[in-house]
PDBQT receptor file of N, H, CA, C and O in Angstrom, charges set to zero:
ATOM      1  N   UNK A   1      83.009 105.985  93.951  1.00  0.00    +0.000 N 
ATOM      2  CA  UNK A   1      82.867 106.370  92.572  1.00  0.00    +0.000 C 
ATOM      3  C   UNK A   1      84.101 105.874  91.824  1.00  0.00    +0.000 C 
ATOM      4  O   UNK A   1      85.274 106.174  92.046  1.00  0.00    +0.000 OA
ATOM      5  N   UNK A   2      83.617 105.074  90.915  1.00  0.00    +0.000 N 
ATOM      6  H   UNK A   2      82.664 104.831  90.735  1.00  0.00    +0.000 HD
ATOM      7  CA  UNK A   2      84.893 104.542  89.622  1.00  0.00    +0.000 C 
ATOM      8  C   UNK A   2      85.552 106.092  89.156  1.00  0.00    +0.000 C 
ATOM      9  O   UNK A   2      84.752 106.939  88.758  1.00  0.00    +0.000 OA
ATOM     10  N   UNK A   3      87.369 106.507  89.234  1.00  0.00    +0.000 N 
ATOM     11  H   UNK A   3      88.019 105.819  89.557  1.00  0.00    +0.000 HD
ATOM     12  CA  UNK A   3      87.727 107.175  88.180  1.00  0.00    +0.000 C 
ATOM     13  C   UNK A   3      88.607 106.478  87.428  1.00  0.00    +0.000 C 
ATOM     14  O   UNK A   3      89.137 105.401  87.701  1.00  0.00    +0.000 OA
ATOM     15  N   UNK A   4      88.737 107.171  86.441  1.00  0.00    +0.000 N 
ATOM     16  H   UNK A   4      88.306 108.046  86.219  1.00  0.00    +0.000 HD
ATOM     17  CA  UNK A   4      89.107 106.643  85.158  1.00  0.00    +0.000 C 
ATOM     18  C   UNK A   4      90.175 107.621  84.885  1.00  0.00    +0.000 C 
ATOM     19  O   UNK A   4      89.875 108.810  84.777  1.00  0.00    +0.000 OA
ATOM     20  N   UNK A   5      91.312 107.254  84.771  1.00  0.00    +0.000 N 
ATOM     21  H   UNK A   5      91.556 106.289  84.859  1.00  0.00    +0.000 HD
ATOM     22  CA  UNK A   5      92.312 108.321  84.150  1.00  0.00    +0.000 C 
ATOM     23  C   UNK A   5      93.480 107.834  83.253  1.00  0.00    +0.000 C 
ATOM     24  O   UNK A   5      94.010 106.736  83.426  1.00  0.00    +0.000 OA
ATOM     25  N   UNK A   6      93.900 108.817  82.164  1.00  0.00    +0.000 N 
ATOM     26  H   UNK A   6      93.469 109.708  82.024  1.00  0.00    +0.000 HD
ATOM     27  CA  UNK A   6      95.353 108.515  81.544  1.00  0.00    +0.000 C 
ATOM     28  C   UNK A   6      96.403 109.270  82.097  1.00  0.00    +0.000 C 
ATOM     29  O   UNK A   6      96.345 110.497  82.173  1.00  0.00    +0.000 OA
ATOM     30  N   UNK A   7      97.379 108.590  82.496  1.00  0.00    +0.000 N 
ATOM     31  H   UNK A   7      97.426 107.593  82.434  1.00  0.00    +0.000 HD
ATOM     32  CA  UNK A   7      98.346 109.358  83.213  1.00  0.00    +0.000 C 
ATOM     33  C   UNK A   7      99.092 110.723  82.332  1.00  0.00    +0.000 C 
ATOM     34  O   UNK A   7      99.170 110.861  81.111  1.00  0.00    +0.000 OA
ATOM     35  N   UNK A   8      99.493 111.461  83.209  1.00  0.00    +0.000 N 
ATOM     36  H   UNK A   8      99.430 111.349  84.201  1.00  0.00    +0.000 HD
ATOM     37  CA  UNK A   8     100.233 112.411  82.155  1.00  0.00    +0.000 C 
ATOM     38  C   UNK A   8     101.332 112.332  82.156  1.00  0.00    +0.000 C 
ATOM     39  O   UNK A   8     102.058 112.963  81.388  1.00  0.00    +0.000 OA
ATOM     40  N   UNK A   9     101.830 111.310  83.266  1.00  0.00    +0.000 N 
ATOM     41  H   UNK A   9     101.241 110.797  83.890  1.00  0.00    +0.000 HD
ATOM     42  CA  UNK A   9     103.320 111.324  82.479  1.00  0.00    +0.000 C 
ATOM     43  C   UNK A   9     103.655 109.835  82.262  1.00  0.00    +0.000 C 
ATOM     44  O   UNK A   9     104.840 109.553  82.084  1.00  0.00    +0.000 OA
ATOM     45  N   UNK A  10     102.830 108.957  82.259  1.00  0.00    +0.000 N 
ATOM     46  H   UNK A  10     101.867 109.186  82.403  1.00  0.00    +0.000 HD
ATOM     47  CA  UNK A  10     103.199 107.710  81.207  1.00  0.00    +0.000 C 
ATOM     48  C   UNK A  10     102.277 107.251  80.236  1.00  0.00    +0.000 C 
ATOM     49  O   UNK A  10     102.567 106.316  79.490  1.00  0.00    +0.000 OA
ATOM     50  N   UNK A  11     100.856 108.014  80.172  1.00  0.00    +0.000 N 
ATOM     51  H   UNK A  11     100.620 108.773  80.778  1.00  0.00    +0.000 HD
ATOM     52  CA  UNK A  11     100.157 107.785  79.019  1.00  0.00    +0.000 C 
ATOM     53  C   UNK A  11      99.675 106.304  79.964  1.00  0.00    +0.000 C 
ATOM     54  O   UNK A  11      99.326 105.504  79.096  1.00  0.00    +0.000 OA
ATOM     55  N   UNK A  12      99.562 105.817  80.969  1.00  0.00    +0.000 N 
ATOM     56  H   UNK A  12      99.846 106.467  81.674  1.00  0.00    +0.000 HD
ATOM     57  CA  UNK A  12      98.603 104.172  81.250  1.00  0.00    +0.000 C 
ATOM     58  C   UNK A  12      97.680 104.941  81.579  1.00  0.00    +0.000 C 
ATOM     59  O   UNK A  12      97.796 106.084  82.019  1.00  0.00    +0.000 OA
ATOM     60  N   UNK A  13      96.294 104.081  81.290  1.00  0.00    +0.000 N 
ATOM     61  H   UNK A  13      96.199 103.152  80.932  1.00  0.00    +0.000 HD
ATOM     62  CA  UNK A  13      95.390 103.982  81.788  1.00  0.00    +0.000 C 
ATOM     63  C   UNK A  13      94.835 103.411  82.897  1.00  0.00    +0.000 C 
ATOM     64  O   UNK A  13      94.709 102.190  82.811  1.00  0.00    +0.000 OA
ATOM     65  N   UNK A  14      94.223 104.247  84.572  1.00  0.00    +0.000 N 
ATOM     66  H   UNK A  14      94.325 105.240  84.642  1.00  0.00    +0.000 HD
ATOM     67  CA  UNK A  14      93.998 103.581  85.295  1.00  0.00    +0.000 C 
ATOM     68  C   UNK A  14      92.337 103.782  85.552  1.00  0.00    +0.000 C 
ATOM     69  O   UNK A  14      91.436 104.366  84.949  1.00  0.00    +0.000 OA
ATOM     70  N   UNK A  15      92.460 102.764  87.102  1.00  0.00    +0.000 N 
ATOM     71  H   UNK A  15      93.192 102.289  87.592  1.00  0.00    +0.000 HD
ATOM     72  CA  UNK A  15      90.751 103.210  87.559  1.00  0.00    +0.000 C 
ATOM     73  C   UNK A  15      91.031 102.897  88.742  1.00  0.00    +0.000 C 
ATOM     74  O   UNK A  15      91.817 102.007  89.068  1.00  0.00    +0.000 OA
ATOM     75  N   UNK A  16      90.291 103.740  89.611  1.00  0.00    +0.000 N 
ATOM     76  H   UNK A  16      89.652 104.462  89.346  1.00  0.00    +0.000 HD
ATOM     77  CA  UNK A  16      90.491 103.717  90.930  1.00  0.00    +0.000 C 
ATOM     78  C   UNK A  16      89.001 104.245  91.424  1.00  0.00    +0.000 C 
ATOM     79  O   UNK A  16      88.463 105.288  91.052  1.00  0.00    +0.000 OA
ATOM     80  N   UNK A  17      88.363 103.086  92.530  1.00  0.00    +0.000 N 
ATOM     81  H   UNK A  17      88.800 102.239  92.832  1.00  0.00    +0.000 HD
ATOM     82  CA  UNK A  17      87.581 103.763  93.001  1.00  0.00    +0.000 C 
ATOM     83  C   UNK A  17      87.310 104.104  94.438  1.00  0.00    +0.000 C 
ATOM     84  O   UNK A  17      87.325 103.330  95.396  1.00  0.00    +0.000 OA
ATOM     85  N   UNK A  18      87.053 105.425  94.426  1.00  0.00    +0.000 N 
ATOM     86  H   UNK A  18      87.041 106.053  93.648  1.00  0.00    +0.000 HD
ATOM     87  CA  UNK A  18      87.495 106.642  95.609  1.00  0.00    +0.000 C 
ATOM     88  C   UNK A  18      86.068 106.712  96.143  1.00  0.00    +0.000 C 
ATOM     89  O   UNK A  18      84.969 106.539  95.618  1.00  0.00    +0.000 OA
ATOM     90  N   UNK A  19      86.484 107.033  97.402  1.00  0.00    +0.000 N 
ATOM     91  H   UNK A  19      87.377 107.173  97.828  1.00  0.00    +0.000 HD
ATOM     92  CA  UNK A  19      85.026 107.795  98.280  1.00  0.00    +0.000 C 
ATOM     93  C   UNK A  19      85.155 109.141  98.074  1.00  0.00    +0.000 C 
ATOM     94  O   UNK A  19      85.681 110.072  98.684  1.00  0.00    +0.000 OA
ATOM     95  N   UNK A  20      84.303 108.952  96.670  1.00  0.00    +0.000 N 
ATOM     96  H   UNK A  20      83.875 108.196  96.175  1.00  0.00    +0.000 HD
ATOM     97  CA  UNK A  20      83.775 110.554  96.713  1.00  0.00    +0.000 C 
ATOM     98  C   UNK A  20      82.209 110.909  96.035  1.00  0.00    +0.000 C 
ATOM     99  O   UNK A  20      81.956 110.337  94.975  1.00  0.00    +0.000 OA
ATOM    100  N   UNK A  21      81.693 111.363  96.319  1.00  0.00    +0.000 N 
ATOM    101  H   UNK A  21      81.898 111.828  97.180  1.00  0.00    +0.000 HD
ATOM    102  CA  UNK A  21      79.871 111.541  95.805  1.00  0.00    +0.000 C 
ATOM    103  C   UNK A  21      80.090 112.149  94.365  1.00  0.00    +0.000 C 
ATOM    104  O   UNK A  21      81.109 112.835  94.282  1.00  0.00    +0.000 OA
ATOM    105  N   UNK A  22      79.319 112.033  93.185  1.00  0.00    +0.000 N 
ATOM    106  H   UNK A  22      78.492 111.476  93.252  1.00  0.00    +0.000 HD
ATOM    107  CA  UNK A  22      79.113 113.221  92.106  1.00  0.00    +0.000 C 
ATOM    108  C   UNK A  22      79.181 114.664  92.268  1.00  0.00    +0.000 C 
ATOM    109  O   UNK A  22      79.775 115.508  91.597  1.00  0.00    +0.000 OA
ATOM    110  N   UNK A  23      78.386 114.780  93.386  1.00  0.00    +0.000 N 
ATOM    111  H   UNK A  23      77.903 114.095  93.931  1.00  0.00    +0.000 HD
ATOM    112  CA  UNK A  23      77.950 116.263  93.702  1.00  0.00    +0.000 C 
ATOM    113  C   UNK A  23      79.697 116.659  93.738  1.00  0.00    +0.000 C 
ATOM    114  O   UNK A  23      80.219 117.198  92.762  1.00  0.00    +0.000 OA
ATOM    115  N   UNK A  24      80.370 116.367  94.798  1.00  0.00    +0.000 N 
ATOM    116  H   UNK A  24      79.947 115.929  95.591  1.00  0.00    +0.000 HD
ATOM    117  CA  UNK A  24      81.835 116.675  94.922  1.00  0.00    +0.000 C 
ATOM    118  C   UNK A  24      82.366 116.633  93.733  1.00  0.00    +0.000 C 
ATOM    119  O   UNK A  24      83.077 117.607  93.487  1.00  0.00    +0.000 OA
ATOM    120  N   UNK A  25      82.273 115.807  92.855  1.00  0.00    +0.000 N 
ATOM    121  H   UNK A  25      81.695 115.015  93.054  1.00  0.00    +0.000 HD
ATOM    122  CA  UNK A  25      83.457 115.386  91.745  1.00  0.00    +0.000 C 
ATOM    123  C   UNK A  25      83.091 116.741  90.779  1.00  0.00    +0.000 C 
ATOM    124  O   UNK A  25      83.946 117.494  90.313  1.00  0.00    +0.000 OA
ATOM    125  N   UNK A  26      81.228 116.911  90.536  1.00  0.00    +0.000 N 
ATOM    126  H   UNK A  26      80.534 116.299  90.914  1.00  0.00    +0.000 HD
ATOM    127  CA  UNK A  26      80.941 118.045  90.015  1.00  0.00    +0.000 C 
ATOM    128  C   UNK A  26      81.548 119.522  90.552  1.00  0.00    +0.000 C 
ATOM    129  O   UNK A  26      81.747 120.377  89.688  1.00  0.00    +0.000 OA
ATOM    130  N   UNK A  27      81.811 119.804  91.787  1.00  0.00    +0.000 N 
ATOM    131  H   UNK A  27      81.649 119.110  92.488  1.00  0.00    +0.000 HD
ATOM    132  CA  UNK A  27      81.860 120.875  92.378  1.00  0.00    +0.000 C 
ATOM    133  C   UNK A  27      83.025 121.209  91.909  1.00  0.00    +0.000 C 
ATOM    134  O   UNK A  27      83.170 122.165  91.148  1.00  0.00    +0.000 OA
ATOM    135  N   UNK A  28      84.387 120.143  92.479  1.00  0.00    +0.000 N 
ATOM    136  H   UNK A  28      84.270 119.366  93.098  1.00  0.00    +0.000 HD
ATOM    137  CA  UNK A  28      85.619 120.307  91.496  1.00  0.00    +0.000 C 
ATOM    138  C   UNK A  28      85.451 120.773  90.428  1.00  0.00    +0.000 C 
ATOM    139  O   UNK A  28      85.788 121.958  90.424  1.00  0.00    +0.000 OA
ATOM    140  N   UNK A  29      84.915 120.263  89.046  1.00  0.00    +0.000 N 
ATOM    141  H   UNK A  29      84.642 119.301  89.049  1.00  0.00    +0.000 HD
ATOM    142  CA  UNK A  29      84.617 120.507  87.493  1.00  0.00    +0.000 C 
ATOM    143  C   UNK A  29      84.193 121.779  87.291  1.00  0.00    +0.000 C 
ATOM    144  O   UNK A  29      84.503 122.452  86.308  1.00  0.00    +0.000 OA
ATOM    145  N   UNK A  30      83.223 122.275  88.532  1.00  0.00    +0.000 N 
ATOM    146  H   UNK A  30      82.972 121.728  89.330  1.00  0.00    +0.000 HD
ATOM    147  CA  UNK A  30      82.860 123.327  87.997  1.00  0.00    +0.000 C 
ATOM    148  C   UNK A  30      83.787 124.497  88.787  1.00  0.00    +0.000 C 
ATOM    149  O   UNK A  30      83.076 125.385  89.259  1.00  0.00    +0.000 OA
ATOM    150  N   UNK A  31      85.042 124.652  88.994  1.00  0.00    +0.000 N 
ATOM    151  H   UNK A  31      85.619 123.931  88.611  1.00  0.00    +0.000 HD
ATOM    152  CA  UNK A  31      85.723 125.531  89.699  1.00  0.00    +0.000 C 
ATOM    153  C   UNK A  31      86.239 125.360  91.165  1.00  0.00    +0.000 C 
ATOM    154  O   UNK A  31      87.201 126.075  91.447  1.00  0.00    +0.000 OA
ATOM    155  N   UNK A  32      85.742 124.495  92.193  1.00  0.00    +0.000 N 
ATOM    156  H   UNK A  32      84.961 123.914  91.963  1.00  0.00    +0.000 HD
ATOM    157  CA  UNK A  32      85.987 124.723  93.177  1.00  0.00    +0.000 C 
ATOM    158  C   UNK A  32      87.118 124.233  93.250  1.00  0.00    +0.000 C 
ATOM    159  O   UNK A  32      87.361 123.659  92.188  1.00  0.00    +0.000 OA
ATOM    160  N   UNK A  33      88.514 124.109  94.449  1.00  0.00    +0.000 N 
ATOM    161  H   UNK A  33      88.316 124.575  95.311  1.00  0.00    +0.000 HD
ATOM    162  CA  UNK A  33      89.770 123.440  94.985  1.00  0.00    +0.000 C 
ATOM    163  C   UNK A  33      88.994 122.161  95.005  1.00  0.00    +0.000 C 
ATOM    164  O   UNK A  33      87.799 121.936  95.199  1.00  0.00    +0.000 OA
ATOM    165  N   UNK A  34      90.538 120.994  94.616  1.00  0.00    +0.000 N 
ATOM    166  H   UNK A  34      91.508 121.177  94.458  1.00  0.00    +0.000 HD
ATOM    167  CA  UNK A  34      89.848 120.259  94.890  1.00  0.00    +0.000 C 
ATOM    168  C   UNK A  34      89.761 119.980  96.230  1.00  0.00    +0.000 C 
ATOM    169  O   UNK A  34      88.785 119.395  96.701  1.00  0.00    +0.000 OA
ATOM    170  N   UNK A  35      90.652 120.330  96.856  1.00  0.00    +0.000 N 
ATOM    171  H   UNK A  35      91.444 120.805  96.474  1.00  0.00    +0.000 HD
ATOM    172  CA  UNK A  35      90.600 120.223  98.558  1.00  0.00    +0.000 C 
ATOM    173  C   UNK A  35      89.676 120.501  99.382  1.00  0.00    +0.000 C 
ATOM    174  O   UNK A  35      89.353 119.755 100.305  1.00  0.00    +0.000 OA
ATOM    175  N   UNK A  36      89.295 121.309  99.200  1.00  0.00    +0.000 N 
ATOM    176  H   UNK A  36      89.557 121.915  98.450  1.00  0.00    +0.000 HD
ATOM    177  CA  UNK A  36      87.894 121.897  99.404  1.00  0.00    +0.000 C 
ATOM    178  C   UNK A  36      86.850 121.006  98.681  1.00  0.00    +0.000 C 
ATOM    179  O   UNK A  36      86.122 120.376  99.449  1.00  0.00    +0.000 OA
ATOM    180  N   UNK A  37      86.696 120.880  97.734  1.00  0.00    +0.000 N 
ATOM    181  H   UNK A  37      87.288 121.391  97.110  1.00  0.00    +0.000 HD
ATOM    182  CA  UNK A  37      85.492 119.897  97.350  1.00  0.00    +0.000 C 
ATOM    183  C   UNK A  37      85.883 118.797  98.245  1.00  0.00    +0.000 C 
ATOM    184  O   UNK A  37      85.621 118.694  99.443  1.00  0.00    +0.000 OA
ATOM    185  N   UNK A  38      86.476 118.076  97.577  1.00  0.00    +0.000 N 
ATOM    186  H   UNK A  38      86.689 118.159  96.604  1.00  0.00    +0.000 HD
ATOM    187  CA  UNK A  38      86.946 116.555  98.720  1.00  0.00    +0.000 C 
ATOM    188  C   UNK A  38      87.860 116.345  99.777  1.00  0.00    +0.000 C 
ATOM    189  O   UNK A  38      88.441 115.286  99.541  1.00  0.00    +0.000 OA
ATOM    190  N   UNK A  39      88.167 116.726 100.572  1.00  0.00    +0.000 N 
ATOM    191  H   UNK A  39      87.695 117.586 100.764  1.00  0.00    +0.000 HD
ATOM    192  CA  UNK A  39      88.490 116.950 101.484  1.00  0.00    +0.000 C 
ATOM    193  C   UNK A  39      88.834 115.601 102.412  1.00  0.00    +0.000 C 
ATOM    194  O   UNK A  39      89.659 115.731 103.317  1.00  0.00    +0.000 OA
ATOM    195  N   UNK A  40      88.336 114.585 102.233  1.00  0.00    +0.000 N 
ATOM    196  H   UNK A  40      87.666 114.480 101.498  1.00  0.00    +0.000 HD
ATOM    197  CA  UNK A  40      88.588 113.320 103.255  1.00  0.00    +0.000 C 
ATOM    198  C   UNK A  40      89.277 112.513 101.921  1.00  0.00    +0.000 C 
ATOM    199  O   UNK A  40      89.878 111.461 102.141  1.00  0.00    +0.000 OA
ATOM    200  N   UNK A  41      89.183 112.983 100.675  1.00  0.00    +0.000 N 
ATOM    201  H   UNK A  41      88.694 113.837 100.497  1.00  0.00    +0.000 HD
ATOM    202  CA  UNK A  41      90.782 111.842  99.727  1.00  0.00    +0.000 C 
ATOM    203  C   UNK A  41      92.124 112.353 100.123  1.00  0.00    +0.000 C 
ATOM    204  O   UNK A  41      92.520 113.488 100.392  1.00  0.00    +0.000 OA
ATOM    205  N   UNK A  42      92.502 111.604 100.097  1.00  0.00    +0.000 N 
ATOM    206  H   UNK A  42      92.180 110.683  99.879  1.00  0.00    +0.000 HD
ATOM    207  CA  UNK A  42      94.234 111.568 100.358  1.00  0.00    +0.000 C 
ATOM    208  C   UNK A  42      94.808 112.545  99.197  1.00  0.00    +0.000 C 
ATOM    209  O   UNK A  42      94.258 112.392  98.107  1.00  0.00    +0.000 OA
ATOM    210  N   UNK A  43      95.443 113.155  99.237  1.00  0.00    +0.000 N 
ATOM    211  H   UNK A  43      95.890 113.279 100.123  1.00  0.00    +0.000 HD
ATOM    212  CA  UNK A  43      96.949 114.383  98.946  1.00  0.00    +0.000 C 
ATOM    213  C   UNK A  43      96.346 113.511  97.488  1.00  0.00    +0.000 C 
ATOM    214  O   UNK A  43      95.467 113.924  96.732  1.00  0.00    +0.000 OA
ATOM    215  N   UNK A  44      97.159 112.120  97.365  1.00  0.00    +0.000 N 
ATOM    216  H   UNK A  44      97.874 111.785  97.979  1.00  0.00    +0.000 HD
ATOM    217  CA  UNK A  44      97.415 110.868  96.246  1.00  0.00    +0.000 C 
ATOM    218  C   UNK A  44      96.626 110.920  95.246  1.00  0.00    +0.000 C 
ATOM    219  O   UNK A  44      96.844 111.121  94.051  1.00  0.00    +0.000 OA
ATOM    220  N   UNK A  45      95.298 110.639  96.067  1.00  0.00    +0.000 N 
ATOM    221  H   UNK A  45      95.121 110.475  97.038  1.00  0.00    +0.000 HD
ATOM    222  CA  UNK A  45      94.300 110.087  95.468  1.00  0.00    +0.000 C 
ATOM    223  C   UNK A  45      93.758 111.813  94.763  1.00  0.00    +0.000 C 
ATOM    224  O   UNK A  45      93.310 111.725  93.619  1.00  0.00    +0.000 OA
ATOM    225  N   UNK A  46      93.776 112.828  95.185  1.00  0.00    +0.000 N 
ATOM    226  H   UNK A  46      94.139 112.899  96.114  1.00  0.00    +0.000 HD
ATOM    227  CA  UNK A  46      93.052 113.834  94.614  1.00  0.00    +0.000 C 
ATOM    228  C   UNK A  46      94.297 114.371  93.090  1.00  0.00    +0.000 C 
ATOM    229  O   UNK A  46      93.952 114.914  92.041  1.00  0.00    +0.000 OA
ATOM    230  N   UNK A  47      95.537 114.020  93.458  1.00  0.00    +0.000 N 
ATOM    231  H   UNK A  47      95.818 113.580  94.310  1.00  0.00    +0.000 HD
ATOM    232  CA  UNK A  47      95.830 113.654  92.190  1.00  0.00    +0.000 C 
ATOM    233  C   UNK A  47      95.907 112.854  91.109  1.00  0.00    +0.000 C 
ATOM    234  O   UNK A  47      96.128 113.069  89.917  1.00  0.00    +0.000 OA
ATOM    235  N   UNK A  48      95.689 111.919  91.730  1.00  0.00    +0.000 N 
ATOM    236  H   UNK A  48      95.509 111.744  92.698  1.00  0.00    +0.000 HD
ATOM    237  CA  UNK A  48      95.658 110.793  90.848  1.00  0.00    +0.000 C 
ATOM    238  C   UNK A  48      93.724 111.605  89.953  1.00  0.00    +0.000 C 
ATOM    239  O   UNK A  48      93.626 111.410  88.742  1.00  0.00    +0.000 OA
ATOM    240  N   UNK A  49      92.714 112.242  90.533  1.00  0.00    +0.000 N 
ATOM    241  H   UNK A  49      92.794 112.400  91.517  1.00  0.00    +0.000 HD
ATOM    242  CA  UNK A  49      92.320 112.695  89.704  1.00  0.00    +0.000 C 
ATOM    243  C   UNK A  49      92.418 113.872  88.820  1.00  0.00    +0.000 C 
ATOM    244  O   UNK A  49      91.788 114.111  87.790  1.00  0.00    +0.000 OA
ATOM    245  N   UNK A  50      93.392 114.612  89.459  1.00  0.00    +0.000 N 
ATOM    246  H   UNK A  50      93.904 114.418  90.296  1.00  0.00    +0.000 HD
ATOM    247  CA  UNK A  50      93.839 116.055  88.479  1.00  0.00    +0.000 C 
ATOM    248  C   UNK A  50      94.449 115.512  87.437  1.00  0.00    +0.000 C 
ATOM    249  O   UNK A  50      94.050 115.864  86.327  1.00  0.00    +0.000 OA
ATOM    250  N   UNK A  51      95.833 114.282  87.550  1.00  0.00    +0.000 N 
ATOM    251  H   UNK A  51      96.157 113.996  88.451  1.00  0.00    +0.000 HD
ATOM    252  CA  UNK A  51      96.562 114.303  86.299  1.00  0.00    +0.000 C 
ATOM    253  C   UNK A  51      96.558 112.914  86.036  1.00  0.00    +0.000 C 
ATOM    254  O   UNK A  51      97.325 112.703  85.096  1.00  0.00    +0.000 OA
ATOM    255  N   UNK A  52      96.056 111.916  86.431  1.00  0.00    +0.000 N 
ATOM    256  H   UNK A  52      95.434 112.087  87.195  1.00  0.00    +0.000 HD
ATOM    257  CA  UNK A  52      96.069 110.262  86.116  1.00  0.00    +0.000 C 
ATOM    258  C   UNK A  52      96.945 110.025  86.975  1.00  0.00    +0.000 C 
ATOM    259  O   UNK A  52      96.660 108.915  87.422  1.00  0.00    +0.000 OA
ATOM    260  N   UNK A  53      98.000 110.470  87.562  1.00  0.00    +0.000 N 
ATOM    261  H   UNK A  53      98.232 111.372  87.198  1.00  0.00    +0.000 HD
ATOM    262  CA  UNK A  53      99.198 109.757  88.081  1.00  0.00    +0.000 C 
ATOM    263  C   UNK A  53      99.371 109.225  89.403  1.00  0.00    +0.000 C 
ATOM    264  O   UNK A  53      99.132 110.057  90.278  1.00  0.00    +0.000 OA
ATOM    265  N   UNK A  54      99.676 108.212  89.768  1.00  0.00    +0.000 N 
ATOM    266  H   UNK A  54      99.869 107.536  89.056  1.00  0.00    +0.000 HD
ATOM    267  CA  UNK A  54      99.426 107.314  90.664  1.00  0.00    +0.000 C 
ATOM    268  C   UNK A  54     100.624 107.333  91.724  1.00  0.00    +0.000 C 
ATOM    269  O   UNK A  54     101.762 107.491  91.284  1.00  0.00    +0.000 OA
ATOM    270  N   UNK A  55     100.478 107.221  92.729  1.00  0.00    +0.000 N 
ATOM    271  H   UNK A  55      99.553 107.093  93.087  1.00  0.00    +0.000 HD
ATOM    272  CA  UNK A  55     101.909 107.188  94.217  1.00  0.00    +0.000 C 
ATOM    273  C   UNK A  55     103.158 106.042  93.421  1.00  0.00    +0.000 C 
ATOM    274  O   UNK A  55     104.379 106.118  93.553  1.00  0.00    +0.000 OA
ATOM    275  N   UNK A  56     102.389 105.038  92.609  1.00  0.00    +0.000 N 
ATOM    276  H   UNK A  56     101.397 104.977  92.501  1.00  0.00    +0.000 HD
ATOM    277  CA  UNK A  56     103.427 104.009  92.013  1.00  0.00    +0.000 C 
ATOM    278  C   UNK A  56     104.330 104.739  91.108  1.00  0.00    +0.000 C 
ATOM    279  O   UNK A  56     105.550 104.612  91.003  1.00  0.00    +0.000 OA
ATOM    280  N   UNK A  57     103.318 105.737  90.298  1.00  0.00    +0.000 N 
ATOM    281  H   UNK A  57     102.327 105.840  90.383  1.00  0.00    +0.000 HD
ATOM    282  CA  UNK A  57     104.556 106.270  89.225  1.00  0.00    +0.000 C 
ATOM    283  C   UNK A  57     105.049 107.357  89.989  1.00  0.00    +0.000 C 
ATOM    284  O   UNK A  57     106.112 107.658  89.445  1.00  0.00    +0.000 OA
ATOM    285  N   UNK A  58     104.842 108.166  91.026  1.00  0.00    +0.000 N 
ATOM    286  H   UNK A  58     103.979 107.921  91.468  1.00  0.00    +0.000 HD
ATOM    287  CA  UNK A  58     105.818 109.103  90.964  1.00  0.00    +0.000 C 
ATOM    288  C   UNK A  58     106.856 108.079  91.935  1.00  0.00    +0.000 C 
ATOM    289  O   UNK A  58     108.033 108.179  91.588  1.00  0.00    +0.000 OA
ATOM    290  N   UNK A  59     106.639 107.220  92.966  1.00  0.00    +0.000 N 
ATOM    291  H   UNK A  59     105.683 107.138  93.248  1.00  0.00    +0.000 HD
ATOM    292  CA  UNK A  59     107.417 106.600  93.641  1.00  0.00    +0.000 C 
ATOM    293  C   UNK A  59     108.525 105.803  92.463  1.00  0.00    +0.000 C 
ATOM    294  O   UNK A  59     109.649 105.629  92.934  1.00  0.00    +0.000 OA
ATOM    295  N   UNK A  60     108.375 105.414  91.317  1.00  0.00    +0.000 N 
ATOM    296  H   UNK A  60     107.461 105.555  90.934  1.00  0.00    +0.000 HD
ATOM    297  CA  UNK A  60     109.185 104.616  90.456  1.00  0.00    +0.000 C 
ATOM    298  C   UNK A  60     109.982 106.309  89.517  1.00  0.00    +0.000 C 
ATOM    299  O   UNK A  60     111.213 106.351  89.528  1.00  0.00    +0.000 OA
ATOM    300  N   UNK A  61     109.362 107.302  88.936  1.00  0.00    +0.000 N 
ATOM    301  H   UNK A  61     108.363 107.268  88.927  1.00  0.00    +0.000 HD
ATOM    302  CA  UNK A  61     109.973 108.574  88.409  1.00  0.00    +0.000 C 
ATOM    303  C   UNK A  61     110.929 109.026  89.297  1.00  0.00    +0.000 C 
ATOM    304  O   UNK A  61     112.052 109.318  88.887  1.00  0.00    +0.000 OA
ATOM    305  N   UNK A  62     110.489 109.164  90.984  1.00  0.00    +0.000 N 
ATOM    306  H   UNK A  62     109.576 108.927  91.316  1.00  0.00    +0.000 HD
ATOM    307  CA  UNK A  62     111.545 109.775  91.610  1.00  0.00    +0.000 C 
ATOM    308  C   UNK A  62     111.897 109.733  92.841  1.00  0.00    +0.000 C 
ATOM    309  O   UNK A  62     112.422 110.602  93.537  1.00  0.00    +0.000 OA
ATOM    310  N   UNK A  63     111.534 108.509  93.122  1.00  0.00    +0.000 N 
ATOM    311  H   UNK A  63     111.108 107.802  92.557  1.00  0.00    +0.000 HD
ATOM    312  CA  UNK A  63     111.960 107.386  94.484  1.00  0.00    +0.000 C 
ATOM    313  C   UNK A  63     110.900 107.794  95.184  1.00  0.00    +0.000 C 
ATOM    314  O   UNK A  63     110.208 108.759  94.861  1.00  0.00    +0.000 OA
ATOM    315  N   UNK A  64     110.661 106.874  96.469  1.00  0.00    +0.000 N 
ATOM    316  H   UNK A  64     111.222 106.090  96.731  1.00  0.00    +0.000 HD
ATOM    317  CA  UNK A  64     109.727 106.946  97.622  1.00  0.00    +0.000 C 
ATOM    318  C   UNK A  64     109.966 108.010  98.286  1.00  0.00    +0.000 C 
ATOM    319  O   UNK A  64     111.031 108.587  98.503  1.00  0.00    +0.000 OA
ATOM    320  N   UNK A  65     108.517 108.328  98.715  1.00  0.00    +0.000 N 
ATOM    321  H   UNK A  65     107.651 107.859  98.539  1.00  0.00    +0.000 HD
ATOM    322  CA  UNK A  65     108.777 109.618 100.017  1.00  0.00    +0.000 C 
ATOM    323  C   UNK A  65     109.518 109.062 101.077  1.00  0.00    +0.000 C 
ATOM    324  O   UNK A  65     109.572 107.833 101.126  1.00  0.00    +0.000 OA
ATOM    325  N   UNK A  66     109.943 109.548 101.706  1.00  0.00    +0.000 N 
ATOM    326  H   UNK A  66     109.899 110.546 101.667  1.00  0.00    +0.000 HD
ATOM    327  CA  UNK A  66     110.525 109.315 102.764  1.00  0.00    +0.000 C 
ATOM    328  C   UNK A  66     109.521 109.765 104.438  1.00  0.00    +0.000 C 
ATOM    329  O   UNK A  66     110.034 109.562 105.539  1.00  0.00    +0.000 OA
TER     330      UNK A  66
């Protein structure tokens, strides 16, 4: 599934597309964790749909994980 997001903390616009079904993306929307809804996206990737923000920007905001 294509998402589409504006970051929240640099305002870019990205798209990323994730293995995840509607039904899931709906389940999130309508209340559930998203962890629980999707469960096989990465930590990353399930933020990158809560707030737009991508492993690049927080890795460039506040260095690489280690």
């Amino acid at each position: 599934m294509i998402i589409k997001r504006r970051s929240q903390m640099s305002g870019v616009v990205c798209e990323r597309d994730l293995d995840l079904t509607k039904e899931q993306y709906d389940q999130w929307r309508n209340g559930a964790l998203i962890q629980t809804a999707m469960p096989q996206l990465s930590k990353d990737d399930r933020e990158f749909i809560m707030t737009g923000i991508t492993q690049e920007e927080w890795d460039e905001a506040y260095g690489e994980r280690e």
